[in-house]
C-alpha positions as CSV (number, residue, x, y, z in Angstrom):
1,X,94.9,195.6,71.9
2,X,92.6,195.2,74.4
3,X,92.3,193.1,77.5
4,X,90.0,190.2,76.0
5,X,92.1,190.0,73.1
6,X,95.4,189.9,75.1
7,X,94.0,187.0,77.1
8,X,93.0,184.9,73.7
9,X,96.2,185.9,72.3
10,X,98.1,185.0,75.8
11,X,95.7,181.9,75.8
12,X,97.0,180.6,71.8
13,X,100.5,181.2,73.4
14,X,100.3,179.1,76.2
15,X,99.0,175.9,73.9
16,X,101.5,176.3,71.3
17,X,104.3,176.3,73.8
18,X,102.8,173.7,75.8
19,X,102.4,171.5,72.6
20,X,105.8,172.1,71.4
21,X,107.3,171.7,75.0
22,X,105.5,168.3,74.2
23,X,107.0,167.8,71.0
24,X,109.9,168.3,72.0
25,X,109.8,166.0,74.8
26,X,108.7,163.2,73.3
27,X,112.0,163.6,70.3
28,X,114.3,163.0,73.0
29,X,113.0,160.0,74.7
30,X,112.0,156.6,74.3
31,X,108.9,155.4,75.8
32,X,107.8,152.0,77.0
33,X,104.4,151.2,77.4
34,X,104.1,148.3,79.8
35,X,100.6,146.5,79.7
36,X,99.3,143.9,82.0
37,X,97.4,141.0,80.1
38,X,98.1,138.4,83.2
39,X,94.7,137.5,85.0
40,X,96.7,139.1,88.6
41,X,98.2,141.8,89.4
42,X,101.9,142.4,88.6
43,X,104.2,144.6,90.2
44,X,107.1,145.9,86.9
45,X,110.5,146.9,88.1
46,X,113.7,148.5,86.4
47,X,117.2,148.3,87.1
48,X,119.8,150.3,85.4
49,X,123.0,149.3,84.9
50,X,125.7,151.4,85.6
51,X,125.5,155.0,84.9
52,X,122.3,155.4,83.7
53,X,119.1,157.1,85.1
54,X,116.9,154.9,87.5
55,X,113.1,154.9,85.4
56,X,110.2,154.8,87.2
57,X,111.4,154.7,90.4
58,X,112.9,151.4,89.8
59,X,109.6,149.8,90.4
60,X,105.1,150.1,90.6
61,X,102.4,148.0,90.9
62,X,100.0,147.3,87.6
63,X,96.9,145.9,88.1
64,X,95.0,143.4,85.7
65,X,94.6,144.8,82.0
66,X,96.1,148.2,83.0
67,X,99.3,149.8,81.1
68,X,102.1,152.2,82.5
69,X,104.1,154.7,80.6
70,X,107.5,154.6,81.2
71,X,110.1,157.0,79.4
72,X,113.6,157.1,79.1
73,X,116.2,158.7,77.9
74,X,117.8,158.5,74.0
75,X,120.5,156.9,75.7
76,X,119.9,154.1,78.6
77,X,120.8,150.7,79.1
78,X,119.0,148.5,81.8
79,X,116.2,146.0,82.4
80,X,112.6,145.7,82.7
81,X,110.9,142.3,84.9
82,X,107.8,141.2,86.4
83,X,107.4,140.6,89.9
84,X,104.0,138.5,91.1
85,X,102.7,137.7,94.8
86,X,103.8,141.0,96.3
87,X,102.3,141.8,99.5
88,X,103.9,145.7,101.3
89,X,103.7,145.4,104.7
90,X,106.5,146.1,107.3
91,X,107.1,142.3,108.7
92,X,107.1,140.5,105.2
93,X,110.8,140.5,103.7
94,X,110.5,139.5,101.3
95,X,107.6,141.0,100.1
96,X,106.9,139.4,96.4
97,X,107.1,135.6,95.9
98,X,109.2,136.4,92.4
99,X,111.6,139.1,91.2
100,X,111.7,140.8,94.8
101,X,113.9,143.7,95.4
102,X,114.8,143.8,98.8
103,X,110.9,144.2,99.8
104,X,110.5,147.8,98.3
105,X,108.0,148.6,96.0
106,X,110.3,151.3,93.8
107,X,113.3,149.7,93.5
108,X,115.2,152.3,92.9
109,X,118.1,150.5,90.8
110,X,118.3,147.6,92.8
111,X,117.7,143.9,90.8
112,X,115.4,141.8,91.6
113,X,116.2,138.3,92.8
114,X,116.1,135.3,90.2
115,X,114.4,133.7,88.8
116,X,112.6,136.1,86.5
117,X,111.8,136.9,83.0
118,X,113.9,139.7,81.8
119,X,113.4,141.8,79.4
120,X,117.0,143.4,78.6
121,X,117.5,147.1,77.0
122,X,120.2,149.0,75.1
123,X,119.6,151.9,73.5
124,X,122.1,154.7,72.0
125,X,121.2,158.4,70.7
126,X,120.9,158.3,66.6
127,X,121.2,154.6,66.5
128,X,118.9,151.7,67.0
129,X,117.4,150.2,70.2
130,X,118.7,146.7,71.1
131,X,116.6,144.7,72.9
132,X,116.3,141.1,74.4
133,X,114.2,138.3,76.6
134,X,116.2,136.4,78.4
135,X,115.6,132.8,80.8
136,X,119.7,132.9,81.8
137,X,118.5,133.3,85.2
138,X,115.4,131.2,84.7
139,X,111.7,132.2,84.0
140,X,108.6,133.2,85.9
141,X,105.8,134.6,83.4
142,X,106.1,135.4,79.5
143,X,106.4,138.6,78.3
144,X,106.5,140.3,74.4
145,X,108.0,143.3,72.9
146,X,107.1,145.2,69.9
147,X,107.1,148.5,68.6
148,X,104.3,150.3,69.0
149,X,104.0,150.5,65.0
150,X,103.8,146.4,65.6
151,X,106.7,146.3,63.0
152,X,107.3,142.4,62.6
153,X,111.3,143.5,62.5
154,X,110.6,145.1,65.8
155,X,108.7,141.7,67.5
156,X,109.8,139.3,70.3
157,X,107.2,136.8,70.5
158,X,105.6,135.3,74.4
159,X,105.1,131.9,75.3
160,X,103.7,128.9,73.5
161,X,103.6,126.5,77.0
162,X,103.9,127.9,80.6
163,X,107.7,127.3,81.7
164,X,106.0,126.4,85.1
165,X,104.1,124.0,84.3
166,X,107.1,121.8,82.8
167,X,109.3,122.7,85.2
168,X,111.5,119.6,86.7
169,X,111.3,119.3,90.2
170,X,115.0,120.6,90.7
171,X,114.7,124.3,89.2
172,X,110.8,124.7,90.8
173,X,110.3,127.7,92.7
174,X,107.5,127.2,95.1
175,X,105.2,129.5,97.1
176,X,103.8,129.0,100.8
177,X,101.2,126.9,99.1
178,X,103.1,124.6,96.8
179,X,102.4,126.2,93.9
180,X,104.7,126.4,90.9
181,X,105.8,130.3,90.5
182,X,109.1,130.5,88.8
183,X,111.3,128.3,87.4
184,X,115.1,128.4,87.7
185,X,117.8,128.2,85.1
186,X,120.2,125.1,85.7
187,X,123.1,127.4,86.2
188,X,120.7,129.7,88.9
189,X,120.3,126.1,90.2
190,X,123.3,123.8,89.9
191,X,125.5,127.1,89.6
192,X,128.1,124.7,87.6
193,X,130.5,125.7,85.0
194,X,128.7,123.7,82.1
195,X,125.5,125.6,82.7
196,X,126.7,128.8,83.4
197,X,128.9,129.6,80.3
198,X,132.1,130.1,82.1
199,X,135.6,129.1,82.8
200,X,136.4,126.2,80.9
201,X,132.7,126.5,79.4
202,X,132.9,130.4,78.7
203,X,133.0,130.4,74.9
204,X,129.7,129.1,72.6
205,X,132.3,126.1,71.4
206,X,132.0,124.8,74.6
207,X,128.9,125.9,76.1
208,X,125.8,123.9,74.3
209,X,122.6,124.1,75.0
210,X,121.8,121.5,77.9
211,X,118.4,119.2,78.4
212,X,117.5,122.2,80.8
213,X,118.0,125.3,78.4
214,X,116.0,123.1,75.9
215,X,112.7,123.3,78.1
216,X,112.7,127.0,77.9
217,X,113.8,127.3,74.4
218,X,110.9,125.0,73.1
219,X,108.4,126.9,75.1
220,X,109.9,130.8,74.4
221,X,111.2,130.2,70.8
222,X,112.3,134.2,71.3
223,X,114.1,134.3,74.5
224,X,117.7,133.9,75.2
225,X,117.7,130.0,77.0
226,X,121.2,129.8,78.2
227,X,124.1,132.6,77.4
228,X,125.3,131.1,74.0
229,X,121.7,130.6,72.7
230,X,122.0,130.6,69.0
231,X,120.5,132.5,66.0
232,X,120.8,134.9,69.0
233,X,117.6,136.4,69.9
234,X,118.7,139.7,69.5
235,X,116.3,142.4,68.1
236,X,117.4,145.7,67.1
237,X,114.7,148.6,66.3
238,X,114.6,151.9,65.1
239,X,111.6,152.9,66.7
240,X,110.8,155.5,69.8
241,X,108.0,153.7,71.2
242,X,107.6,150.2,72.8
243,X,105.1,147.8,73.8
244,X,106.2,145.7,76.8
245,X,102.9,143.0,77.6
246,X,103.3,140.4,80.6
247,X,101.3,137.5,79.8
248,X,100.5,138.4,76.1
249,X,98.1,135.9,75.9
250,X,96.2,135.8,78.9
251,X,95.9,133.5,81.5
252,X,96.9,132.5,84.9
253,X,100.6,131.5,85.3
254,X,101.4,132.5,88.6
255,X,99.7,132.0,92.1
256,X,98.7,135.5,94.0
């Protein structure tokens, strides 16, 4: 064979084992594609929980209308948030106004502080991904999930109000300039028994949902509003590819 036709041949290699290495790749993950729809710029982080890989550093910044691809392993457990205001520079600690991890852009497994929206992950090799939004901790923008496929089985639903705009006085998180940027749970706030699900309270007998829980739940129909939120807004989803979307329908509910 001769030299030109050694490099084609060498050439058709190199693609096919490139595109199968792909291939290949792509069977034993699960991807997230996390879009930015807010009209700011957002800064995603990730927290694993115990024994499972940190994902994209544990945290980046997104600008407005951009998406990031995040991929994990068959088998990870952990969370996804949104953090808002961020500003890096070495004498601001913290450095974002909500979901702050200890002022570092890549959080590298750390959580971020409450309140924030949460968008809670379990997924196990061979069997389906569980997935979740959840307000326990309290709220600062909406967010949806979906398959890729936009399966309707797959589908947790944003926001019909802004949670910070009916925010009682008591759970309002406020930035330098007064605005309304997150919006604490009543057990983040009160941190009593009743509103946190526990002791005497820990069992969905005795934990009902509370004038509090009930903001959130008729603003985010899909998100957990309090620990013992029933039909629980569980979703569970065969698919390998996600769509994450902060502020799924536009508009400005945060202050930058």
């Amino acid at each position: 064979m001769k030299l030109p036709e050694l490099v084609a041949a060498f050439s058709v290699f190199l693609v096919w084992h490139f595109q199968l290495s792909a291939v290949n790749a792509a069977a034993n993950q699960i991807t997230f594609y996390v879009h930015n729809k807010c009209t700011f710029p957002i800064w995603p982080a990730t927290a694993s929980n115990v024994g499972y890989p940190v994902i994209a550093d544990g945290g980046f910044n997104l600008p407005q209308g951009q998406t990031q691809r995040i991929d994990t392993p068959l088998t990870w457990s952990g969370r996804i948030w949104a953090r808002t205001g961020c500003k890096y520079t070495a004498n601001e600690t913290p450095a974002c106004e909500t979901g702050d991890c200890g002022g570092q852009l890549a959080c590298k497994g750390l959580i971020g502080t409450p309140p924030a929206t949460l968008v809670e992950i379990s997924a196990q090799e061979g069997k389906p991904t569980f997935y979740d939004v959840s307000l326990v901790d309290g709220y600062n923008i909406p967010v949806s999930v979906t398959s890729k496929q936009l399966s309707p089985s797959c589908n947790i639903k944003g926001c019909s109000k802004n949670v910070n705009s009916l925010c009682p006085q008591e759970l309002q998180v406020l930035n330098k300039n007064g605005v309304v940027v997150a919006c604490k749970s009543a057990c983040l706030a009160f941190d009593l028994d009743k509103y946190c699900c526990r002791n005497e309270y820990g069992s969905p007998g005795k934990c009902k949902a509370s004038v509090y829980s009930k903001i959130f739940k008729d603003a985010c129909t899909s998100y957990y509003s309090f620990a013992f939120d029933t039909p629980l807004p569980l979703v569970k989803c065969s698919s390998k590819e996600y769509v994450i979307t902060f502020c799924p329908s536009g508009g400005a509910y945060a202050s930058t």
